[in-house]
C-alpha positions as CSV (number, residue, x, y, z in Angstrom):
1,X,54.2,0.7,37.0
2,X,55.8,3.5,35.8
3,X,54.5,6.3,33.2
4,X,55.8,8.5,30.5
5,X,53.0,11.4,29.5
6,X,53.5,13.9,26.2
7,X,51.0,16.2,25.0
8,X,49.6,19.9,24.7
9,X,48.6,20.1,28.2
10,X,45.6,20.2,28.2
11,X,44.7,16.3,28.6
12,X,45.3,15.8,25.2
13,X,47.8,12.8,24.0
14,X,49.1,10.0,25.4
15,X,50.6,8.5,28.1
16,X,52.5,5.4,28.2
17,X,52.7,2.7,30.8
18,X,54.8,-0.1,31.8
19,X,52.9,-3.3,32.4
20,X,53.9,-6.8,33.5
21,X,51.9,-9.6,32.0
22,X,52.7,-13.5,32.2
23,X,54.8,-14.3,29.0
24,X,51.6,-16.7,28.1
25,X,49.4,-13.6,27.7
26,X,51.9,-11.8,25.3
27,X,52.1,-14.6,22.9
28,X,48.3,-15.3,22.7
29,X,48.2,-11.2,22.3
30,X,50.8,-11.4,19.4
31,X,49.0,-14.4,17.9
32,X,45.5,-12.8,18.1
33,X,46.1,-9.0,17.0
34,X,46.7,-8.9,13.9
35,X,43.7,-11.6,13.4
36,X,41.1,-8.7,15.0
37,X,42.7,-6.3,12.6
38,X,45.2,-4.3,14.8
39,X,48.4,-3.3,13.7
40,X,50.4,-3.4,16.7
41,X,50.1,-4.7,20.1
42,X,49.9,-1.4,22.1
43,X,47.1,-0.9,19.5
44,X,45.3,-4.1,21.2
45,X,46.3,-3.2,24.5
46,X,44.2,0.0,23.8
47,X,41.2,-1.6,22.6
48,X,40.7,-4.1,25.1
49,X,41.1,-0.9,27.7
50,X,38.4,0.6,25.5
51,X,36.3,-2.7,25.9
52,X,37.0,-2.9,29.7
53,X,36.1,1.0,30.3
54,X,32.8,0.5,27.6
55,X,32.1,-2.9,26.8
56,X,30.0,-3.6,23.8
57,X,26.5,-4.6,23.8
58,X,26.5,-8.5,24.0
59,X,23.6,-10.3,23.0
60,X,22.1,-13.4,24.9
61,X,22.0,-16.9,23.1
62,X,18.4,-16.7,23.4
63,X,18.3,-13.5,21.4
64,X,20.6,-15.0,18.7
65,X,18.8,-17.8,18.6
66,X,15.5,-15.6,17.7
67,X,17.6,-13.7,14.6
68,X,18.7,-16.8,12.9
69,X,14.3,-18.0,13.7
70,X,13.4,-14.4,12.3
71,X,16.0,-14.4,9.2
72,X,14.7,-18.2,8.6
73,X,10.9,-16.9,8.3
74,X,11.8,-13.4,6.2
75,X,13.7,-16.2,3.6
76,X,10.8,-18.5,3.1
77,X,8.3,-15.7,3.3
78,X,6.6,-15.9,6.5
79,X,7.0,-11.8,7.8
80,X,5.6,-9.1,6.5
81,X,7.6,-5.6,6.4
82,X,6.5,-2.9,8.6
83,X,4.5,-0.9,5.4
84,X,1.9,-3.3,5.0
85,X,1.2,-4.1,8.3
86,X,0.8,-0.3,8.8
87,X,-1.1,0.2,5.9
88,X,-3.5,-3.0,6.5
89,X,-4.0,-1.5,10.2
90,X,-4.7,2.0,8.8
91,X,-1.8,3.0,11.1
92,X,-0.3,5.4,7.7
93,X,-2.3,8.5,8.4
């Protein structure tokens, strides 16, 4: 892998790297970027880094499950916002 690094110094700016990847991976990279909303492929290379370094919260199928249950109940009326519970509890004061 070799590298190319510009900046102030200071560990500001970029470097760039050479990667190899099987010539499958770049085309289902160039097909999916611009679906996600990147505008380039070193702009998806980046986020997926970003992913990889941080990953974002995922939640179980269990837990999504429980949402679509809870949205379900709040559309035909079955949950009560967190006011009147507090207020009916005496919980305001």
């Amino acid at each position: 892998m070799s590298t190319d690094t510009s900046g102030d110094g200071n560990g500001n700016g970029t470097t760039k790297i050479d990667v190899r990847v099987p010539s499958r991976l770049l085309e289902k990279i160039d097909e999916e970027y611009e679906r996600r909303g990147d505008t380039s492929r070193s702009e998806a290379v980046r986020d997926a880094l970003r992913d990889w370094i941080d990953p974002p919260t995922r939640l179980s199928d269990e837990t999504l499950e429980e949402l679509v249950k809870s949205r379900e109940q709040r559309g035909q009326g079955e949950t009560q916002s967190v006011d009147d519970v507090r207020d009916r509890l005496g919980l305001n004061d």
